[in-house]
N, C-alpha and C positions, 0 to 999 in steps of 0.2 A: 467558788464560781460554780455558777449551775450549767447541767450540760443543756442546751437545747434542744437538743434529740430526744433524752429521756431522762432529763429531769434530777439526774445523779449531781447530788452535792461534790465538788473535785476541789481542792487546792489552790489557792489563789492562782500559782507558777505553775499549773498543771497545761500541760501542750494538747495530749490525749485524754478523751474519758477513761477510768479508769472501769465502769460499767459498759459502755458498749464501744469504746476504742474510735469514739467520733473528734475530729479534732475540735477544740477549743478556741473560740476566738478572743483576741488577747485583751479585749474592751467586750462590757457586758454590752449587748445590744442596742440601741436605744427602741422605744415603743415603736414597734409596725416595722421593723427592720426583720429584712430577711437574710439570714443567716447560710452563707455557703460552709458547710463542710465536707471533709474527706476522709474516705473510711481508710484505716488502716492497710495493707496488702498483705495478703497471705504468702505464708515461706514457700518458695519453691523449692527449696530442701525438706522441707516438711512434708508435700506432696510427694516427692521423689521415694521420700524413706516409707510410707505409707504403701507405695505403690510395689516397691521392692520385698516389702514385708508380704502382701498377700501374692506376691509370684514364688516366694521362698519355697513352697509346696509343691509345685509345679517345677523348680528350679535344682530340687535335692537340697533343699538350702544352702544353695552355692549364693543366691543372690540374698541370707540375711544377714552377713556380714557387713555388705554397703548398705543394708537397712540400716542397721542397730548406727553406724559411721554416722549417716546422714542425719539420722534423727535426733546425736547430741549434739553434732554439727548447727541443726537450725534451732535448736534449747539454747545454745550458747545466745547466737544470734539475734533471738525473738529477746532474751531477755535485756541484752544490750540498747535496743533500738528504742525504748521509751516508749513502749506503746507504737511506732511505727509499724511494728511487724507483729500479727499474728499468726496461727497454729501451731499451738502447744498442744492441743491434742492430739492433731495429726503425728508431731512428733514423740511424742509420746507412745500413741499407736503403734509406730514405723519401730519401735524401740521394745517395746512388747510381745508386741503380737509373736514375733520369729522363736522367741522364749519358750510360748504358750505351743505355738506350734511344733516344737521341737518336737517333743516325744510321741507325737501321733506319725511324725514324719516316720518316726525310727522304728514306731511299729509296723506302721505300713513295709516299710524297707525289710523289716524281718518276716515277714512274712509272703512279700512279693517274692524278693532272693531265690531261696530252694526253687521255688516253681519257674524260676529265671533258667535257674542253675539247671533243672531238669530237662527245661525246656530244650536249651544249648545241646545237652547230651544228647538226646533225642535225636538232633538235627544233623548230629555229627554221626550217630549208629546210621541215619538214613543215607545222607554221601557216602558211607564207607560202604554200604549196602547197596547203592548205586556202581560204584569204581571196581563192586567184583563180579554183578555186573555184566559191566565192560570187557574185563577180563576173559568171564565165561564165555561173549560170542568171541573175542579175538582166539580163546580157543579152537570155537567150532572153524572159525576160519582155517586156522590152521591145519586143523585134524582134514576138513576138503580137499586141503592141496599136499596131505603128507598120507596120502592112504588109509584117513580114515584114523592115526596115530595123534596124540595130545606131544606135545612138547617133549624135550626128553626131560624128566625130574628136575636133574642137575644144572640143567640150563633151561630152566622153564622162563624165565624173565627176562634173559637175552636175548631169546628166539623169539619171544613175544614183539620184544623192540624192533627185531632186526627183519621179522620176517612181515609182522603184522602193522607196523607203525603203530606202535603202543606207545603212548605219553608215557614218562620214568612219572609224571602225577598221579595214573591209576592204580599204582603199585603204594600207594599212602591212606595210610585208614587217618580221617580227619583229626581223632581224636586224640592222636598222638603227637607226638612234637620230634621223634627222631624218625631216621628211616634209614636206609633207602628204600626198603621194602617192608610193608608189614603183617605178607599172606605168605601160606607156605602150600606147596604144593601136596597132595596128596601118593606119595613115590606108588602106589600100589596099583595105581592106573595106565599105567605105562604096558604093558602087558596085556591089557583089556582095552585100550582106545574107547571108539565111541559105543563099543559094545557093551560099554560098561552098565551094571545096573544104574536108573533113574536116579534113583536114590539115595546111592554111592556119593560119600565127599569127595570135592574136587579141589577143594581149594579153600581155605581156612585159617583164620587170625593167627599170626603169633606175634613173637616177640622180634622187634629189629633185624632186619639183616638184606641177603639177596641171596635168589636161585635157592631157597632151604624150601625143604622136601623130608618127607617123612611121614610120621601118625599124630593120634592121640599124645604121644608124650609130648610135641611141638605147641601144645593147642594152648591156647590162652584166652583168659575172661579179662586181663588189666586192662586192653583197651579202653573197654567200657566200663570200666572203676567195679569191675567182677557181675557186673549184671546178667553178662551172658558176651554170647558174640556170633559177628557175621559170619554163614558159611554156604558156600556154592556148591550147588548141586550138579548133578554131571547131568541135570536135563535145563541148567544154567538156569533154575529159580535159586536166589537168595534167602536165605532166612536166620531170622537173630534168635538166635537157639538161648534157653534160659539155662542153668548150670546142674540144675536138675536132671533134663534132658538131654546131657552131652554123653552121655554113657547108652543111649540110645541109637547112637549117629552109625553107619553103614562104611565102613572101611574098605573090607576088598569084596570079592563078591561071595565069599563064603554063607550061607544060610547062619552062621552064629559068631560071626564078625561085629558083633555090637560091643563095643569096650569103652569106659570112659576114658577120659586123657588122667 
């Protein structure tokens, strides 16, 4: 049987063209007869797996797994249906493509990460750098209404709470995961108040705890995976001092009071 669409020789029993998928009418035509046919329909599974394959990129290729699903899904399908159903390419597509796109995905992904990863850091040195801060003016508060005197050392973060209404949150460098506290006080200023030199630490990273006080031996770069770290100046500017430079830093008010930790 000839198709009348386009002329493709088909099988006597044949339903579908087997060239352009037009259906077959089940008596040859007779002369001057017009011939109704109907075109096969495309898999909506086939579109769907197509459609999922080019978002897999955009998705982390979370969505080519229901691509690669769908697109054997409507393979099965098309091939059953006798010529009723096409897009095999589309399935096939939806079935490929996420394959092809794998490994561009993954280099993207390695190469984004770190700059992710830094980025994170970054943002986490800036709130902690923020929260001391806070710390710093709740000092000068206090030193106003105490004659001009900072906290005592020893209970420098209770008196904060108790006196300045200090959030127990400002006492958290971002970057860390335990606490309750994780600045220490500088013990050497107690002595000196707000006469202290400018320059002088006031207040500086270390390791987990409350009310800890002391120097240099206290100080710590882990917060920030050793990059360096936050520290509050007694004229209450911040700075992320590099490890370099921490043997630089101003202790008590001695002229050669520079020691690193």
């Amino acid at each position: 049987m000839y198709c009348p669409k386009c002329g493709t020789q088909n099988p006597d029993d044949a339903r579908i063209c087997r060239s352009c998928s037009t259906a077959l009418p089940s008596l040859a035509p007779a002369p001057g007869q017009v011939v109704t046919t109907a075109t096969a329909k495309t898999s909506g599974l086939a579109i769907a797996s197509l459609v999922l394959a080019i978002l897999s990129p955009c998705t982390a290729m979370l969505s080519a797994i229901p691509a690669i699903i769908l697109g054997i899904v409507a393979l099965v399908k098309i091939s059953k249906s006798a010529g009723q159903i096409r897009g095999t390419g589309l399935a096939v597509t939806g079935i490929v493509l996420p394959a092809a796109l794998l490994p561009v995905v993954a280099m993207t992904l390695g190469i984004l990460m770190p700059a992710l990863a830094r980025t994170r850091q970054i943002a986490f040195r800036m709130v902690c750098a923020t929260n001391m801060s806070g710390l710093g003016k709740a000092m000068l508060i206090y030193a106003s209404d105490y004659d001009e005197k900072y906290p005592t050392p020893s209970r420098w973060c209770d008196l904060l709470i108790e006196c300045c209404e200090v959030s127990e949150k400002s006492f958290l460098c971002k970057a860390v995961h335990k606490g309750p506290c994780n600045y220490a006080m500088n013990k050497n200023i107690e002595k000196l108040g707000t006469n202290a030199p400018p320059d002088m630490v006031l207040l500086f990273e270390t390791h987990p705890g409350w009310n800890q006080n002391g120097g240099p031996e206290l100080l710590t770069t882990n917060n920030h995976q050793g990059d360096g770290c936050n520290i509050l100046y007694v004229d209450t500017h911040v700075e992320f001092v590099r490890p370099g430079r921490l043997k630089d830093l101003k202790w008590t008010a001695e002229p050669d009071s520079r020691a690193g930790p």
